[in-house]
C-alpha positions in Angstrom: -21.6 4.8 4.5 -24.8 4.6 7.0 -23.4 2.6 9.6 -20.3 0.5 10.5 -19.7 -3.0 11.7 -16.7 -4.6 13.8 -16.6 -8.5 13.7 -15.0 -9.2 16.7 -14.7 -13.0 18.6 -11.9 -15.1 20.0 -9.2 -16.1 17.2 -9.6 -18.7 14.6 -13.5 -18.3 13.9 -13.3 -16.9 10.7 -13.4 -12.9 11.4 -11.1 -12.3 8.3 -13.1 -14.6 6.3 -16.2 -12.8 6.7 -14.7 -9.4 6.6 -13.5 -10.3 2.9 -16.7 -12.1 1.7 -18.6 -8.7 2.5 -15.6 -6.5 1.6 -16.0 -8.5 -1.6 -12.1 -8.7 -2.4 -9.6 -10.8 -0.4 -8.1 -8.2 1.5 -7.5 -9.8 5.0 -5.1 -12.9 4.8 -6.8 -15.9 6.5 -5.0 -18.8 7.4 -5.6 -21.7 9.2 -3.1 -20.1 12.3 -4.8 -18.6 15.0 -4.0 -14.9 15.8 -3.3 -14.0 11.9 -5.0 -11.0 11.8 -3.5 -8.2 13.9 -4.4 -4.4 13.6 -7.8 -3.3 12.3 -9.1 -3.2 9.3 -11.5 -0.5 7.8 -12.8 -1.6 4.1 -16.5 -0.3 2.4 -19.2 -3.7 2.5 -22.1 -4.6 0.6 -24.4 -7.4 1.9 -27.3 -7.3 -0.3 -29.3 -3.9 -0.1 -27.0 -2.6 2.7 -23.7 -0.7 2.1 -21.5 0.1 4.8 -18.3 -0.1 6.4 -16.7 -3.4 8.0 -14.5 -3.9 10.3 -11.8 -6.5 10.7 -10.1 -6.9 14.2 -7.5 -9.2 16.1 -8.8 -12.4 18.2 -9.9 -11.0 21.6 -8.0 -12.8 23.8 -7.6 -12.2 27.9 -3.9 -10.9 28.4 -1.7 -8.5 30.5 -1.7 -4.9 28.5 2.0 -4.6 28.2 1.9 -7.8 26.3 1.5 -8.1 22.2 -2.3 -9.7 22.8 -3.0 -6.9 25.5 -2.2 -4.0 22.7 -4.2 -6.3 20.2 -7.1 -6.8 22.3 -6.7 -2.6 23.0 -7.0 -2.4 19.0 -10.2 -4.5 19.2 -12.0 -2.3 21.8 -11.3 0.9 19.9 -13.2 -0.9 17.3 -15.9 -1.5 19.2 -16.3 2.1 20.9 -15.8 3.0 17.3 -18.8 0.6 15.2 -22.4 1.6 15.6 -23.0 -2.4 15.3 -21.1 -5.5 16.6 -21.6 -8.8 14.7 -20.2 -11.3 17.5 -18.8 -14.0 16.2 -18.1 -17.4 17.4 -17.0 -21.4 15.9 -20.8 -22.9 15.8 -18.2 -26.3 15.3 -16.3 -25.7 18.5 -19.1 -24.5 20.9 -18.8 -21.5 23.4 -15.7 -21.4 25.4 -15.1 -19.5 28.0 -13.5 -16.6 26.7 -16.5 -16.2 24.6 -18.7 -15.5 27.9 -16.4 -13.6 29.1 -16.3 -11.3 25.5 -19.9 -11.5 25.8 -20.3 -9.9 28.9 -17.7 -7.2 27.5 -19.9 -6.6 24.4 -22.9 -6.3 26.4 -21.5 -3.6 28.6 -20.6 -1.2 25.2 -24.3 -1.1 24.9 -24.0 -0.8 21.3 -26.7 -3.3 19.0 -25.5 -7.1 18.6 -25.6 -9.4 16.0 -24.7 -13.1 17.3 -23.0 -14.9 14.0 -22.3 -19.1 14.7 -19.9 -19.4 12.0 -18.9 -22.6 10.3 -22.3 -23.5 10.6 -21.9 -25.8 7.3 -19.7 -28.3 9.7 -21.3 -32.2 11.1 -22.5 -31.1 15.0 -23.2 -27.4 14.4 -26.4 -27.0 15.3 -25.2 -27.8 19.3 -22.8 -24.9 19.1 -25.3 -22.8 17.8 -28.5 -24.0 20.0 -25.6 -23.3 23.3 -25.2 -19.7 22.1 -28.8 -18.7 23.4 -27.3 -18.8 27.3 -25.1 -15.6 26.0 -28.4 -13.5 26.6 -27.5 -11.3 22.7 -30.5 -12.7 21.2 -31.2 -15.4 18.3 -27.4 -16.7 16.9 -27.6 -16.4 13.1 -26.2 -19.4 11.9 -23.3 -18.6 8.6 -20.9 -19.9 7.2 -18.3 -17.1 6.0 -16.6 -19.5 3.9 -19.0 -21.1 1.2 -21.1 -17.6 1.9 -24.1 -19.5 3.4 -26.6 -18.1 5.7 -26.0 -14.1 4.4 -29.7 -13.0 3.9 -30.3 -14.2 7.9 -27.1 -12.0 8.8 -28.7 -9.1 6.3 -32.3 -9.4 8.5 -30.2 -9.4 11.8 -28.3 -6.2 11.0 -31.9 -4.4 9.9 -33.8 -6.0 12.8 -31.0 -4.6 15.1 -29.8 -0.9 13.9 -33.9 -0.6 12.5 -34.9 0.2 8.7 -33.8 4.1 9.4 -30.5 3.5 10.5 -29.8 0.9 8.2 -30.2 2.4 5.0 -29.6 5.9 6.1 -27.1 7.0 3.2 -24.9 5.5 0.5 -21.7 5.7 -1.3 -19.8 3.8 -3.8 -16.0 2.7 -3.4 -13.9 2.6 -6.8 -11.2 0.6 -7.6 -7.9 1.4 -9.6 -5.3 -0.6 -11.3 -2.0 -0.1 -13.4 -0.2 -1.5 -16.4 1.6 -1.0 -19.3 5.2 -1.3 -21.2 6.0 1.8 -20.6 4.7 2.3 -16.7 2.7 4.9 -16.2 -0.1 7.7 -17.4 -0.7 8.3 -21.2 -0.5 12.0 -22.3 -2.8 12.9 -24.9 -1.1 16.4 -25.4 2.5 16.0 -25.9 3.0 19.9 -26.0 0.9 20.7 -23.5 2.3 21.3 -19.8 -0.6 21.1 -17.4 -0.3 22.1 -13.8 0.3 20.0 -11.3 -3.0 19.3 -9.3 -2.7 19.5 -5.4 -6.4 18.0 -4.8 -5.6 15.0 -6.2 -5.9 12.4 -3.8 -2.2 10.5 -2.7 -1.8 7.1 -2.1 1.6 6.5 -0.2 2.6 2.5 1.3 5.3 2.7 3.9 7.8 -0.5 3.4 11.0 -1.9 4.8 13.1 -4.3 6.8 11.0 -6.2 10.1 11.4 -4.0 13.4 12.5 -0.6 11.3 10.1 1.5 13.0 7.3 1.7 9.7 4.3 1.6 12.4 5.3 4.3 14.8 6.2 6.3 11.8 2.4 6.2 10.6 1.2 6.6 14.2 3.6 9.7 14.6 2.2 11.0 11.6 -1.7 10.7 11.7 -1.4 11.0 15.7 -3.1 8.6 16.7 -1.9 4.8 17.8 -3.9 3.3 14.9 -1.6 0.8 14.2 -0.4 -2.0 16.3 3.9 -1.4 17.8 5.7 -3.1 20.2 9.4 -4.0 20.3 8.6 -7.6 18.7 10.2 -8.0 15.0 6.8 -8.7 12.4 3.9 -7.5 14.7 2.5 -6.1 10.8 1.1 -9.1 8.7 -1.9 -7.2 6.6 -1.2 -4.1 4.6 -3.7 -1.5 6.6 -4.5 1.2 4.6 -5.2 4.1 6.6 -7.1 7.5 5.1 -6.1 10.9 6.4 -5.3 14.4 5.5 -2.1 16.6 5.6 -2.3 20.1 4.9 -5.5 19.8 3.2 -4.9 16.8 1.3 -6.6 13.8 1.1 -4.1 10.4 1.8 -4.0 7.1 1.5 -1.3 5.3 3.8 -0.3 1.6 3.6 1.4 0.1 6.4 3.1 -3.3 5.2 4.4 -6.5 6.9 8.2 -6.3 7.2 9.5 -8.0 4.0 13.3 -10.0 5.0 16.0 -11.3 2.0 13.5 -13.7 0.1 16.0 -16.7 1.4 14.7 -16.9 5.1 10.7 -16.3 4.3 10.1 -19.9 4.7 6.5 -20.0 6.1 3.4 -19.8 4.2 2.0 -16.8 6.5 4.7 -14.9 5.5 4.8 -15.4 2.1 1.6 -14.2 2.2 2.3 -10.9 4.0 5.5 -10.1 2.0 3.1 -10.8 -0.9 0.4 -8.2 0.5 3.4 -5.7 0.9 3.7 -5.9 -2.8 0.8 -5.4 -4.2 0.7 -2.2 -1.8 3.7 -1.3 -3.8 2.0 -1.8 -7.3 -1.1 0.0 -5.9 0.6 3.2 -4.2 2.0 6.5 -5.7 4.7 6.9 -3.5 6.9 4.7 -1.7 8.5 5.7 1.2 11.7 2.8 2.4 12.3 3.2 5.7 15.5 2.4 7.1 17.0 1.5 10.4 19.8 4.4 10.9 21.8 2.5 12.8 22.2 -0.4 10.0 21.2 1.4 7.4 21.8 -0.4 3.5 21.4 -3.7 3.9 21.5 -5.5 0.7 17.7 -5.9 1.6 16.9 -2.3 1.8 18.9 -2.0 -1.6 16.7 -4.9 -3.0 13.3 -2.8 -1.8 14.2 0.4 -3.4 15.8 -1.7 -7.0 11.6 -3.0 -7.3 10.3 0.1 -6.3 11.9 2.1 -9.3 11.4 -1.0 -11.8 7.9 -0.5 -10.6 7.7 2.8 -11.6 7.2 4.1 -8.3 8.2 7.4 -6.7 10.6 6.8 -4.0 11.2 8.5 -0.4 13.8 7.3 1.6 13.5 7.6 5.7 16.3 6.9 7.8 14.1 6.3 10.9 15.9 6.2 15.1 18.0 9.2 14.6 17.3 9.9 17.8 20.1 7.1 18.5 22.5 9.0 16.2 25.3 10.4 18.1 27.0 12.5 15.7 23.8 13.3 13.2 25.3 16.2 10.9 28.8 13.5 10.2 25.8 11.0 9.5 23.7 13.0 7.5 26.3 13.3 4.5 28.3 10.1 5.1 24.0 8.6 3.9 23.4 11.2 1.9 26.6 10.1 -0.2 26.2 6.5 0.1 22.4 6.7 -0.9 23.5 8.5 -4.0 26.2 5.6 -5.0 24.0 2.7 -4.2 21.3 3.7 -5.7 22.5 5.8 -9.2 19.1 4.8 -11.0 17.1 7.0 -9.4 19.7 9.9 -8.5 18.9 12.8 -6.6 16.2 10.9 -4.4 15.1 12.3 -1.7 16.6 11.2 1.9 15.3 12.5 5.1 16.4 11.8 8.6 13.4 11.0 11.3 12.8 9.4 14.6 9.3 8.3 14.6 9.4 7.9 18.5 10.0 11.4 19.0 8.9 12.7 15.8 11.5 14.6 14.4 11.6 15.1 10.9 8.4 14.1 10.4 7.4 17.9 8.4 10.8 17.3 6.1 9.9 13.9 5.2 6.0 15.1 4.6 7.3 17.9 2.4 10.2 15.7 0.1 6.8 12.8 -0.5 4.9 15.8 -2.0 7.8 17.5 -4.1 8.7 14.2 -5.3 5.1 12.9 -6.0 5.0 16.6 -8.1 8.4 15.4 -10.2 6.8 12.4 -10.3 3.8 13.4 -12.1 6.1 16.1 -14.5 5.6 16.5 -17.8 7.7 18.4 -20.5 6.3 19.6 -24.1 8.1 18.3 -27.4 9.0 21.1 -28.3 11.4 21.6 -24.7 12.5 18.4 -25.1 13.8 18.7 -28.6 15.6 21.8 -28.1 17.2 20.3 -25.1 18.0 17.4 -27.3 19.4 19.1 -30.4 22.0 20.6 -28.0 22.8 17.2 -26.5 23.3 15.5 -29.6 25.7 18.8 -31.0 27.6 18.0 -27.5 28.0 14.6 -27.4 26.0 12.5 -30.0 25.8 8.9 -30.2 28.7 6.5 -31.0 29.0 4.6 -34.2 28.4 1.2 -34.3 30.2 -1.4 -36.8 31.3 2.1 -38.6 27.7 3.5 -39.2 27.0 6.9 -37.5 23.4 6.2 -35.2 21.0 8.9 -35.9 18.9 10.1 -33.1 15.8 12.2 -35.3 13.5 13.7 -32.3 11.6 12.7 -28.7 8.5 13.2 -27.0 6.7 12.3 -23.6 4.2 10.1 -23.9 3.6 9.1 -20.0 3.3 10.5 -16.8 3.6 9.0 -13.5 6.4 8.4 -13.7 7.8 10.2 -16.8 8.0 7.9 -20.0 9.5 9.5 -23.2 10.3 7.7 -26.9 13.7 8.3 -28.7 13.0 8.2 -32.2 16.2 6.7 -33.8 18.0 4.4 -36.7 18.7 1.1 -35.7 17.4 0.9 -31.8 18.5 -2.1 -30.9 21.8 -1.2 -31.6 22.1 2.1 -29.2 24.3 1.3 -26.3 22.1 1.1 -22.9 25.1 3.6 -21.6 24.2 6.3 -24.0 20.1 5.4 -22.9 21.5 6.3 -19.1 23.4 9.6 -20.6 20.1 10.7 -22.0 18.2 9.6 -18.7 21.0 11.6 -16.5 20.5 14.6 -18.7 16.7 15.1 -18.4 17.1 15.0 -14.3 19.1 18.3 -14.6 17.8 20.1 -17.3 13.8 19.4 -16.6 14.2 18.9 -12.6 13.3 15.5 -12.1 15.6 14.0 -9.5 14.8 11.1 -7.6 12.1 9.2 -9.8 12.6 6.4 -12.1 13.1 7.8 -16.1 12.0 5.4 -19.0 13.0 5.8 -22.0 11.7 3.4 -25.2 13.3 3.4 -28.5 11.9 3.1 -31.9 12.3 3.0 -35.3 11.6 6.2 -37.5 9.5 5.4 -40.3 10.8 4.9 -43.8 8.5 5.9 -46.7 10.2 4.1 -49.3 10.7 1.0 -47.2 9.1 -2.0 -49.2 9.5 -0.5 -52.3 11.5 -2.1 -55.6 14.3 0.1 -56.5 13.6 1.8 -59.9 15.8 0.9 -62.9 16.9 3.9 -65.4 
């Protein structure tokens, strides 16, 4: 991108708004609430000719530093040290207030270029608000509004006449989307016999999920180094799903930090509905899913609930049991989880469970390490000709049962998707095979292929008849 923008101003002007209209996807959740939006957010932009990057930041508001609005006005000046431009933006309906002088006289002081932005310009009485922002002393207030997306080509003059020509269209890239769907989740395979190898340049996209206050902040901190996310002690400080790019050993990642999602009983208000419903999409949109749980209450029927739409997702799953530090005899721990993770969750057995403490960052290398092996499982694939001669010994061992006195025959299978693994059982009469002997089958190809820990589906259909439809001869 040639330049980025932070859109900072007091809470409740439309920040989010705005960072979504250029963003050109709603990404930010905007309510009428002030104080919604709480970390930053880092997204690509268009606004006509220009491309860049925007950024979305909490309300700067005038509070102690030890206090949840201290750390998320610290958030908001790492945005600005961090933007080459700052659009400044104020309620043209409200007027200035005094925090905005006082913001202004902070945004002055970064030195960086300004560009004044009197939202909600569309409102009765506007033009006051805007004719007062002059005594700010940050030059001519473009007049927008973020919501009906009036006023843009102004705000796209402002940003040139500001950064100049040069700096303004210095260099541009394109973002691409993705998306998922499908009856049998996952990648199609155009060579069933082939067994391609696994590629480790691949970019990852991994969301981080769980119960409120479990610690799924500090564990992204701990591992990109770096307080990019907002923590406290607070239960729900996380409301957006941040996505936040970084590499580990080489590799490019994608990590999504989600709003703490609680049983779906007590989510009562609409601002939470609408996190828990950002937290899933993250699900739908990541590769790997990583659950982490509070160790010292681990498996609440919540946590139980998460991992369940996880694998009927088709997602690979990570489990972290997150504070071990407060773990007083860890090794008893360790295998008293291990076992219980193993019973509780029997669809997706063998998954991987690692112990961390985010606070002091234990564990982190072990947890790191069982994401990629399982995202390698994950994307396994296993020729037809392997599976068939696995699958001619099964069915010598323990075949099918008969139903209403007819013998089911099984004739061969194949892998037909990836990510996660997908196979079709080709069989007589599939509605009638018993969804036990489906889980036999699924149990089998975790031990002989090596796929433990990610969800197995297996389809059945019908083998084709040849004579089907035809009259029966007479001699």
């Amino acid at each position: 991108m040639s330049f980025s923008a932070a859109i900072i101003g007091r809470p409740n002007v439309g920040k989010s708004t705005l960072f979504n209209r250029l963003a050109g996807r709603k990404l930010a959740l905007v309510d009428d609430t002030p104080g919604v939006t709480r970390d930053r957010r880092v997204h690509p932009a268009r606004l006509y000719d220009l491309e860049f990057e925007v950024i979305d930041t909490a309300g700067f508001e005038d509070a102690a530093p030890d206090t949840l609005k201290g750390r998320m006005r610290a958030q908001t000046e790492i945005a600005i040290a961090a933007a080459d431009i700052i659009f400044f933006m104020f309620d043209a309906k409200t007027g200035l207030l005094p925090d905005d002088r006082t913001f202004a006289d902070i945004v002055r002081k970064s030195g960086k270029p300004v560009v004044l932005v009197a939202n909600k310009s569309e409102a009765r009485g506007s033009e006051g608000g805007v004719l007062d922002a002059w005594e700010l002393g940050l030059g001519e207030p473009v007049a927008v509004s973020a919501e009906h997306g009036l006023g843009l080509p102004d705000l796209r003059d402002a940003v040139v006449a500001a950064l100049g020509e040069e700096r303004a269209f210095a260099g541009d890239e394109q973002d691409a989307g993705e998306d998922a769907g499908g009856v049998l989740v996952g990648d199609d395979i155009d060579d069933p016999d082939a067994e391609p190898a696994y590629d480790e340049t691949r970019p990852m996209r991994i969301a981080v999920i769980g119960r409120p206050n479990a610690g799924k902040s500090t564990l992204i901190n701990a591992l990109i180094g770096e307080d990019r996310l907002l923590t406290g002690p607070e239960a729900g400080i996380t409301r957006d799903s941040i996505s936040v790019d970084w590499e580990w050993r080489g590799r490019r990642l994608k990590m999504f930090d989600t709003a703490g999602m609680r049983r779906k009983s007590r989510v009562q208000e609409k601002l939470e509905k609408l996190s828990v419903a950002d937290g899933l999409r993250a699900i739908r949109f990541a590769e790997v899913v990583i659950v982490v749980l509070d160790a010292t209450i681990p498996f609440e029927k919540q946590d139980l609930q998460l991992a369940d739409l996880i694998v009927r997702e088709g997602r690979a799953l990570v489990i972290a049991f997150n504070k071990w530090d407060l773990i007083d005899a860890p090794q008893q721990a360790l295998a008293a989880l291990r076992e219980e993770t193993q019973r509780l969750l029997p669809q997706v057995r063998g998954v991987q469970a690692v112990p961390v403490s985010a606070e002091t960052g234990r564990g982190l290398e072990k947890l790191m390490d069982a994401v990629l092996a399982t995202h390698r499982i994950w994307n396994s694939r296993v020729s037809t000709g392997r599976l068939n001669r696995w699958l001619e010994g099964v069915l010598a061992h323990h075949p099918p049962p008969a139903v209403a006195g007819r013998r089911l025959k099984v004739k061969y299978m194949t892998q037909v998707k990836t990510r996660p693994p997908g196979f079709v059982l080709s069989c007589s009469r599939p509605e009638e095979m018993p969804q036990s002997y489906v889980r036999y089958l699924a149990n089998g190809l975790r031990e002989a292929f090596d796929m433990p820990g990610v969800p197995i589906r297996i389809s059945l259909t019908a083998s084709e008849n040849p004579f089907a439809g035809r009259a029966r001869k007479r001699k």
